[in-house]
N, C-alpha and C positions, 0 to 999 in steps of 0.2 A: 467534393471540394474539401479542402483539407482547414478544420477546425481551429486551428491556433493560427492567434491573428500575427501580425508582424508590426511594430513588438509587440513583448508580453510581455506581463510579467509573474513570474515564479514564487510558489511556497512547497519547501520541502520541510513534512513533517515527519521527524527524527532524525536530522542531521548531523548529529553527532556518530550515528552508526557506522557502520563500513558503507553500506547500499546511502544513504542518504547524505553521507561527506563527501562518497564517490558524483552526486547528483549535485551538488552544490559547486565541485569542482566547475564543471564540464557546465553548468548554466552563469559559472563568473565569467568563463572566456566565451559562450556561447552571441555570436556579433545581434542574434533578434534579440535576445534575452536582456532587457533594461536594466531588470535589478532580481534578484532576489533574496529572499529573506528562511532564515533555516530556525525551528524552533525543536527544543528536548529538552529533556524534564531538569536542565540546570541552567538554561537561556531564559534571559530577560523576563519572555511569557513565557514561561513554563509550561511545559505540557505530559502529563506523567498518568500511566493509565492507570497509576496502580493508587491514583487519587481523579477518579470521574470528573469529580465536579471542576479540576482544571480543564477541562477539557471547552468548558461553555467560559468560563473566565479571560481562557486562553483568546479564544475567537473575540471573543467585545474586546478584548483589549488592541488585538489586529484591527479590527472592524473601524478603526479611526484613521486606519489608511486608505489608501486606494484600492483597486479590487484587484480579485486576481483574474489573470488567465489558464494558469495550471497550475492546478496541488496535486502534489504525491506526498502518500504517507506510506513512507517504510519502514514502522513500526511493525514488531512479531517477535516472535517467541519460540523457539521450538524445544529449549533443555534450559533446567534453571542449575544453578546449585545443589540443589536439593533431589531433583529428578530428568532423568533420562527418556527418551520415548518409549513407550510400553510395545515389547518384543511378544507380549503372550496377553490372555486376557487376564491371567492371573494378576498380573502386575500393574491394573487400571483398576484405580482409587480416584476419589472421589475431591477431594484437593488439588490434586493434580489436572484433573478434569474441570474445575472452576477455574483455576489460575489461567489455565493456555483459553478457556472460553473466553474470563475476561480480556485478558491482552489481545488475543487475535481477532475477537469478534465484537463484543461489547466496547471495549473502548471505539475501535477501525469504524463503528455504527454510531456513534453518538461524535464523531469527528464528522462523518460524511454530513449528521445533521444539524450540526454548529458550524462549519468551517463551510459546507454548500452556502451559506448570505453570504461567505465574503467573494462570492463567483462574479465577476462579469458578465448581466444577462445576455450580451451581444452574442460573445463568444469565450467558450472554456470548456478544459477540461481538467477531473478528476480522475486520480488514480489512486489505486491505492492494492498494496502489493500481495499477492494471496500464494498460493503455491498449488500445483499439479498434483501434490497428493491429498487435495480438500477435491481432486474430481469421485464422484461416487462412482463414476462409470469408469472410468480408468484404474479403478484399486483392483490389482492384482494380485497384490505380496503380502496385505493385509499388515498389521501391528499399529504402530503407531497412535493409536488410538485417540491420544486426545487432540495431538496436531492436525489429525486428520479428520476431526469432528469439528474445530476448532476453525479451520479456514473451508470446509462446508458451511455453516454455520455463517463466517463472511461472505461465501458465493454468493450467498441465498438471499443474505440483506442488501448487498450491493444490486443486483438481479431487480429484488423487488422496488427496493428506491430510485432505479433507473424507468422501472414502469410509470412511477408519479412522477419521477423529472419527465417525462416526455408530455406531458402537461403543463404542468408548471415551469420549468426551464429546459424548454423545448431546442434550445441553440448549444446547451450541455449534454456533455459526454461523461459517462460516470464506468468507468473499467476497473475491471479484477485483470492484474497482469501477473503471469510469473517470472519469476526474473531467473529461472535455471539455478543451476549450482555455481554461488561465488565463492569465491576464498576467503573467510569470513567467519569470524567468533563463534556465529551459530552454524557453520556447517563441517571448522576445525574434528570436533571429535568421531565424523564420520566419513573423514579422508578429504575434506576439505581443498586441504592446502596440496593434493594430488591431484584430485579430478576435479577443483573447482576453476572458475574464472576467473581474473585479476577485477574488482567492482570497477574498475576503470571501464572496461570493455565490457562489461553486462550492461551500465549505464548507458554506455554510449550505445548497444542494441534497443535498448527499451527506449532511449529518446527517439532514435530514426520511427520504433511503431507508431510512439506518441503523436508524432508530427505528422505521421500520414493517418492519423486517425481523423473520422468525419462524424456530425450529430447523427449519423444511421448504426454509429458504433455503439453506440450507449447500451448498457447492458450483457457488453459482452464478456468473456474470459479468455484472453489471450496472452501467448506468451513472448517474450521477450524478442521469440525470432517474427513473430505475427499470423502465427496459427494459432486459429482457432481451438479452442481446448472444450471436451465435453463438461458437461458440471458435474 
């Protein structure tokens, strides 16, 4: 039986992104969808990983609304200004390697454990977006090194958090999803805008998973077409 009630209602965290402007789209005209609400690090509640402590600020100041039925956070990382993904082991420093931790792992971990109160005990689900090459058993090509330790590192917390939600919010669903290659700031400099997707159409893949997901999903990693993925 499928997990998300009719209605609901939505929080997409980083909406301002490609992945999360394209999720706000598609949940303003979506007819179950009552309302939703889109937060990044220049909205009302701010929320910006590259200062933690918004992160619990963020949530109590939501928390004076109504609850939700599904959050996604499509917040990540994978090249800044400054750096590129590591091609060799040479090229994996130690800056580098805290930066992509925090954003992809540490922030994504301390949202799942501030923004899970604002869940609907009845019924909900959490997602929150990871990628296919944080699988360990899938790495093939090797490099990338801190992206790729980076969203392991998220497998792992989300994995584990879903063992205590099935205790404690036993009617929640807590998913690591990939959402493929979109066409999209973070995936422009490695052909992107050739072999990526329009966010329109990854969206609207990852909603159709979302909605047939059920509370026996919790904990899993799967991707946008709804296979199952190794960790």
């Amino acid at each position: 039986m499928a997990l998300l009630p009719n209605p609901f209602r939505a929080l997409i965290i980083g909406s301002s992104g490609t992945i999360g402007s394209a999720f706000i789209d598609l949940l303003e005209n979506h007819p179950l969808c009552s309302s939703v609400v889109g937060i990044h690090r220049h909205s009302e509640n701010n929320l910006d990983y590259q200062n933690l402590d918004s992160i619990e600020s963020c949530a109590i100041a939501l928390g004076t609304e109504a609850s939700f039925q599904l959050i996604i956070n499509t917040i990540g990382v994978l090249h800044t200004n400054d750096w590129m993904p590591e091609k060799r082991l040479d090229d994996l420093n130690a800056e580098q390697l805290a930066e992509l931790i925090k954003i992809n792992a540490i922030g994504p971990a301390l949202t799942i454990r501030h923004f899970s109160k604002l869940l609907d005990p009845k019924n909900s689900i959490m997602v929150s977006l990871s990628a296919k090459v944080g699988s360990i058993e899938d790495n093939r090509l090797g490099g990338w090194y801190s992206y790729r330790a980076s969203k392991a590192a998220l497998n792992m917390l989300i994995k584990t958090a879903s063992i205590e939600w099935a205790r404690t919010k036993p009617n929640a669903a807590l998913i690591a999803m990939h959402p493929g290659t979109v066409n999209s700031r973070l995936s422009k400099p490695f052909r992107g805008e050739q072999i990526g997707r329009p966010a329109s159409d990854a969206v609207a893949d990852m909603f159709r998973v979302i909605e047939s997901l059920n509370k026996e999903d919790s904990g899993s990693f799967v991707s946008y077409a709804g296979e199952k993925l190794p960790w």
